[in-house]
N, C-alpha and C positions, 0 to 999 in steps of 0.2 A: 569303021572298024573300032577305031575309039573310043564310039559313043556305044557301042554296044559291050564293048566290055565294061563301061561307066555302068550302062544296065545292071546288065549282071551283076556287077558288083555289090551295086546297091541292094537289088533283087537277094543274093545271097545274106548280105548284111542285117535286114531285116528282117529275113528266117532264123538270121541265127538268133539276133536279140527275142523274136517272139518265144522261140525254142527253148533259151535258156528265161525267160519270162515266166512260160509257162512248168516248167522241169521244177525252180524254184516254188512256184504257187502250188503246183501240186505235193513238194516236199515240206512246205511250210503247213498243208492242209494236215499231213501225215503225223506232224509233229504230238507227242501227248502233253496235255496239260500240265503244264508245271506249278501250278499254283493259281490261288484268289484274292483279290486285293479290291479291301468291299471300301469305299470312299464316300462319305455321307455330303453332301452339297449342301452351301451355306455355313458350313465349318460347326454343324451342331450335330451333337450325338447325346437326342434326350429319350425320346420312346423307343430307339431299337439300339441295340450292339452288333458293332462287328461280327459278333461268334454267332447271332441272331439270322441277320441275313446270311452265313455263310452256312447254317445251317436250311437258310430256304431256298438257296441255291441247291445245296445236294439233296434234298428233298426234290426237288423239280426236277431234276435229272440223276438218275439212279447210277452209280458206280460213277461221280464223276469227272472224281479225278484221276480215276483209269482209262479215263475217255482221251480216242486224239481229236484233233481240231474240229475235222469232217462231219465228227457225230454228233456233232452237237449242234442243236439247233439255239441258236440266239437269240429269233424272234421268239419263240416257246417258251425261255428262259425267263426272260423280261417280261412276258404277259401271267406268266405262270408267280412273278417276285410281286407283280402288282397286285394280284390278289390279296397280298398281305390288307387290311384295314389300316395298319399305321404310315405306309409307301403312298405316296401322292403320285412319285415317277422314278421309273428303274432304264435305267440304261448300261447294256451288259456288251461289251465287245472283247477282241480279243487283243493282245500286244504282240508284236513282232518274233519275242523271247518265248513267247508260248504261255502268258500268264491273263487270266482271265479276269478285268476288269469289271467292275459294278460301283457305276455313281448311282447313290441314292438318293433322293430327296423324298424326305419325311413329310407325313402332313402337317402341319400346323394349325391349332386351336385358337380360335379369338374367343368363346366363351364358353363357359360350361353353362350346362343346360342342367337343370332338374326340376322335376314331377311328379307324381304320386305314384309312378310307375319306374323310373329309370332314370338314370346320371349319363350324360352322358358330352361328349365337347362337341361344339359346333366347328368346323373347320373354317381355315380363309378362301374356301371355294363353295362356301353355305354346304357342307353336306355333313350329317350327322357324321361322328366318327367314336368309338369306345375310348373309356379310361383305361391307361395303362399302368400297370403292378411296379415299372422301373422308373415312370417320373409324373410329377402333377405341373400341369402349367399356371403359373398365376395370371390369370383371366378372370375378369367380370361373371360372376353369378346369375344367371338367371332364372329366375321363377314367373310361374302363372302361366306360361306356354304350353302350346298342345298341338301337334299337328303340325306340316310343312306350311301353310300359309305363316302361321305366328315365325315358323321357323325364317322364313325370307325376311317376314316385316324387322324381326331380333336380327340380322342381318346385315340390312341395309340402313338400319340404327348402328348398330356398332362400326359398321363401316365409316361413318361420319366420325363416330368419337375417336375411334383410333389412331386417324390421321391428325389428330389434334394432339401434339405433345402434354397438354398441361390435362384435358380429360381423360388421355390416354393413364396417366399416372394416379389421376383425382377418381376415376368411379369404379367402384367395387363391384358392385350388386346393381342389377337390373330387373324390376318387379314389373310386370303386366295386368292390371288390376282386371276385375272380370267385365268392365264395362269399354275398356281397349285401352285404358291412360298407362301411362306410363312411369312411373318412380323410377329413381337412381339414385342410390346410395353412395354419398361423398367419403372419401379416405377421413380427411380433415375435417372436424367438425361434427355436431349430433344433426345435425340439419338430415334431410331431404329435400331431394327436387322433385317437384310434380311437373313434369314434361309434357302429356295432355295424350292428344294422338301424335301417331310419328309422321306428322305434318310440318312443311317448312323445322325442318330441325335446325338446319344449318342458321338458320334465323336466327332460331329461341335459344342454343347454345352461345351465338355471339352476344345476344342483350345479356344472356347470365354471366359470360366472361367480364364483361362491361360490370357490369355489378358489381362481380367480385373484386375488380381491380380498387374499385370504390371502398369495399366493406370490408376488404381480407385483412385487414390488420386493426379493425373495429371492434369493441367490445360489442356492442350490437348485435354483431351475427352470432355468435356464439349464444345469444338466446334463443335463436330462431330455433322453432322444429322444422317447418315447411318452408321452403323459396317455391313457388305457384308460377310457372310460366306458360302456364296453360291458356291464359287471353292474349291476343296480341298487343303487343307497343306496352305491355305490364309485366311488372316483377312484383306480385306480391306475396310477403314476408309473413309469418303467423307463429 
């Protein structure tokens, strides 16, 4: 007899928490939006604003902050924020209080691209991406490119420089000559590097480090026009 009103009890017990489980879940769906709070990731707010995505949120959803919880679709939201060209990743949930969250993350540019036709930034995920009218990135130059092949090779070139503190701050400009070599344009100095093809980089960038460590404080370099590390096991100077 015990054991069964143990049953029961428990039996009841667990109705009642699903009951009020659910009673809440469906008054929490009910609830209307009480606001937007757009949070940019990475703690940088360069090509978009606040008032920017809050405006592409209520574009993507019509009347929205007359909306309750329910009608809103979230997935829709976030695929609809991404469309933006400047948005890498949108993630859009709800808070407890009824306030509708948006972390953003921006894309980010490793270099600008120009051509005889268009300017435009290369992003850290290689994929073309437009100039923005609210910020410029200071990023390496590029010229002489044409096309998504150049675009990978300028790529996976600058992938190599940027991990490098001391190139990441030393080159400006990156030129592609029509025969496939390579120039790069030093901050410091009137020099040029002739890089060759984007072969063994990681090689030809440590012998020029080497070099420099040698000549950086040399009256010498300072005459140079070209550093040539276009042969291998050679740095020659002109």
């Amino acid at each position: 007899m015990k054991r069964w009103m143990l049953y029961t009890t428990v039996i009841l017990l667990l109705t009642s928490v699903s009951f009020l489980f659910g009673f809440s879940q469906h008054k929490n769906r009910q609830l209307n939006l009480k606001g937007i709070d757009v949070i940019f990731n990475e703690n940088k707010v360069t090509f978009l604003t606040t008032s920017m995505v809050n405006k592409l949120l209520k574009q993507s959803e019509k009347n929205l902050l007359n909306k309750v919880k329910s009608e809103i679709n979230l997935y829709e939201l976030e695929e609809s924020v991404e469309k933006d060209k400047m948005i890498e990743n949108a993630e859009v949930f709800f808070t407890p209080n009824g306030i509708l969250k948006a972390h953003i993350t921006q894309r980010v540019p490793i270099a600008r691209i120009k051509n005889a036709s268009s300017i435009y930034y290369l992003d850290r995920q290689g994929f073309a991406m437009p100039l923005s009218p609210n910020y410029s990135a200071r990023v390496p130059l590029v010229t002489g490119i044409q096309g998504m092949e150049m675009e990978k090779e300028v790529f996976e070139l600058i992938q190599i420089l940027k991990n490098d503190a001391f190139y990441k701050k030393q080159i400006v400009g990156i030129h592609r000559k029509k025969n496939g070599d390579y120039v790069l344009n030093i901050r410091v100095g009137k020099h040029k590097v002739l890089l060759g093809r984007p072969k063994s980089i990681a090689k030809k960038m440590k012998k020029l480090k080497v070099f420099y460590k040698k000549e950086w404080e040399s009256e010498t370099l300072k005459n140079y026009q070209l550093i040539n590390l276009k042969y291998n096991h050679q740095v020659i100077c002109s």
